[in-house]
N, C-alpha and C positions, 0 to 999 in steps of 0.2 A: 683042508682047512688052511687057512691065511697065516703065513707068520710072519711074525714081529721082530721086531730088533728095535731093544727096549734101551736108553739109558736115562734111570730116574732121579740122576743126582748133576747137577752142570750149573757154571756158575756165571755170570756175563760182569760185564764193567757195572753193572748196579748194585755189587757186592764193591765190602771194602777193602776186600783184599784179591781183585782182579782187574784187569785192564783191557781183557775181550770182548769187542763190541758185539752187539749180538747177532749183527748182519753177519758177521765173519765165524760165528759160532755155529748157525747154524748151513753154514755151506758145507763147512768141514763136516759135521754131523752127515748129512745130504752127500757127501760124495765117499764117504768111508760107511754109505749101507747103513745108516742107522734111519728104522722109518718111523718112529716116536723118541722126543725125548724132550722128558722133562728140565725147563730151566727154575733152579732154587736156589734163590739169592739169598743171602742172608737179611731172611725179616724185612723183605719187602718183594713185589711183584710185576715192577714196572717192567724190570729188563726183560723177564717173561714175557710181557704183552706185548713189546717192541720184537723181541721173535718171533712173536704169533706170526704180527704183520709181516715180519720178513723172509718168512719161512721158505723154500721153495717149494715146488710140486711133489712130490711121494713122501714129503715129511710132517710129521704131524707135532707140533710143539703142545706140551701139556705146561697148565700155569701151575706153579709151584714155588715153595720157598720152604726154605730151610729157617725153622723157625727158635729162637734161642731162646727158649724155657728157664725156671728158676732150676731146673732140677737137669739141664745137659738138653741136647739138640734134637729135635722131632723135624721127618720133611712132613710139608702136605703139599698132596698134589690135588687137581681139579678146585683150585679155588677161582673166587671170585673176586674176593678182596685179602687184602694181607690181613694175617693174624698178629696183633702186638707183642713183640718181648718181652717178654717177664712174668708169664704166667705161669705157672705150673705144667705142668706135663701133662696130668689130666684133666685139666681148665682149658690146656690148648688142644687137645683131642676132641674137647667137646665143641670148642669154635670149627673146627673144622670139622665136624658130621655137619653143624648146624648151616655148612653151606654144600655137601653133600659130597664132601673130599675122603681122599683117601689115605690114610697115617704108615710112615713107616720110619725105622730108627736108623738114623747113620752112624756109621764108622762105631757101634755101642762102646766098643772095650780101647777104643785108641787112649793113650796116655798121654798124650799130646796136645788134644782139643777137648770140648766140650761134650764130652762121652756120658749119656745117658746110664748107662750101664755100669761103670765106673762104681757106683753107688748101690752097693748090696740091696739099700733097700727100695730101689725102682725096678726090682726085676720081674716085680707082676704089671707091670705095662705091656709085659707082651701080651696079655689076657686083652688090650685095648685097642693093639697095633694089627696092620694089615700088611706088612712085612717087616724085616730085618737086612739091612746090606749084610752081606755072608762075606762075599769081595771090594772091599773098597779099595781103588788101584793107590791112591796116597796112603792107606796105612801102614805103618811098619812096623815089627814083631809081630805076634801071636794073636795078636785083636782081632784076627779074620777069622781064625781055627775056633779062636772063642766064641766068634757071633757063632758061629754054623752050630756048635754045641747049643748054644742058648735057642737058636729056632728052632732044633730038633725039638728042646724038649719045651718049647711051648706049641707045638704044631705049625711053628709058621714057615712060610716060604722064604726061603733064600734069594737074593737077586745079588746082582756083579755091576756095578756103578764106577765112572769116572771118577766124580767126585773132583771133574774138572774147571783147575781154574788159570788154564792157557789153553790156546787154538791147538795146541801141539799135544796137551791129552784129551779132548773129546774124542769120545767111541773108544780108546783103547781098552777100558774093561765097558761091556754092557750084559741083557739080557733077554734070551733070546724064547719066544714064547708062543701060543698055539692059537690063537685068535683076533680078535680087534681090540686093545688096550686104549681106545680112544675116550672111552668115557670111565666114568667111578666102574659102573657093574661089568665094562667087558675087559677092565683091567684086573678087576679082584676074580671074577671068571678064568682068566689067561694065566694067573700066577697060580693056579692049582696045577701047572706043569709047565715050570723054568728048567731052562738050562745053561748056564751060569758059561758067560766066557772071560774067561780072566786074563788082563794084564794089567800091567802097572806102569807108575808115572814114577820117570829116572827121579834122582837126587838132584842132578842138573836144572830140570823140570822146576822139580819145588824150589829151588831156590830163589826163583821169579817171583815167589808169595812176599814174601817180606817185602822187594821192590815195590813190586804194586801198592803194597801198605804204604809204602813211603809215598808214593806218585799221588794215591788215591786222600792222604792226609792233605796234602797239598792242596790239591784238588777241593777240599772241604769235604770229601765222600767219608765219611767215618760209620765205625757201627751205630745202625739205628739203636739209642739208648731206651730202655722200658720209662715209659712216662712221669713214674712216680719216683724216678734214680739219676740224677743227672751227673753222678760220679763218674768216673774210670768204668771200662766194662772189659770184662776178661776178652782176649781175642783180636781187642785194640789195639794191643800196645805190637812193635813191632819185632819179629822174633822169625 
């Protein structure tokens, strides 16, 4: 059987807090052995389909985005169109069956960002989701040891994600898998047996987040706001 080298969390310059064009995101992908991976921009999906096109030969870009919920951060992948911010979590699960994507929670227990899981009472989402990052290489403390507990015990699969947002962490964590993860059914097929390769993105690394915040305000790239909130939006400000 075929395998995979999966990373289903990457971020490009269409996010507001990176500066990675996507041509250059996906070489490095492409030359560090990863043959799918998904880009999920925060709550939008263009930079995705600019990778599509720019993809090289044995790499398979999956569209996705990292979508910012009333209730913390859901990705979907295999979209067609972006889902809007500010839905609920299970309002935005349901936008994305309706275009035949696939749901999974990032970074759930980080204290830091937009942690679904954070919140005692969203823990029966995993009854809805199609995995849980187990490794996210940006997290730090215990949020990793907690996700793995929490997909134990909702039966779900563990995956190991970048959760990159410079050239310098794609691929260092991914997930590596038994089949064709090119579409929804041979991806949800393939995660019935992951095997998780972990690493992490230095302090060094992260420190470029905040920069790009500053570049990308300049810029006018700021988070996409939910339609009915023209306020301040958590994740904006620069930190």
């Amino acid at each position: 059987m075929t395998k995979a080298f999966v990373d289903l969390h990457c971020h490009t310059r269409a996010s507001f807090d990176c500066l990675s064009a996507p041509k250059a995101v996906v070489r490095a992908a492409a030359e560090r052995g990863l043959t799918h991976l998904a880009i999920t921009d925060h709550d939008r999906i263009d930079g995705a389909l600019e990778a599509r096109e720019l993809a090289p030969a044995g790499l398979t870009v999956l569209i996705g985005e990292e979508v910012k919920t009333r209730d913390g951060d859901l990705i979907c992948v295999f979209l067609d169109e972006a889902i809007p911010p500010g839905l609920s979590a299970e309002e935005t699960v349901q936008a994305a069956r309706e275009q035949g994507a696939l749901v999974g929670i990032p970074h759930p227990f980080d204290q830091l960002r937009g942690s679904l899981l954070r919140d005692e009472r969203m823990a029966s989402i995993g009854g809805l989701v199609d995995w849980v990052e187990t490794h996210n290489a940006r997290l730090m403390g215990r949020g990793n040891e907690r996700a793995a507990v929490y997909a134990a015990e909702y039966g779900l699969p563990g995956v190991a994600v970048s959760d990159a947002h410079s050239i310098l962490e794609v691929a260092v964590a991914y997930t590596a898998l038994e089949g064709d993860p090119s579409t929804p059914a041979g991806l949800k097929a393939a995660l019935a047996g992951v095997q998780i390769v972990p690493g992490r993105a230095s302090l060094f690394v992260r420190g470029w987040t905040p920069v790009a915040k500053v570049v990308q305000r300049a810029r006018g790239n700021r988070r996409v706001r939910p339609a009915a909130d023209p306020g301040p939006v958590d994740g904006d400000k620069v930190r």
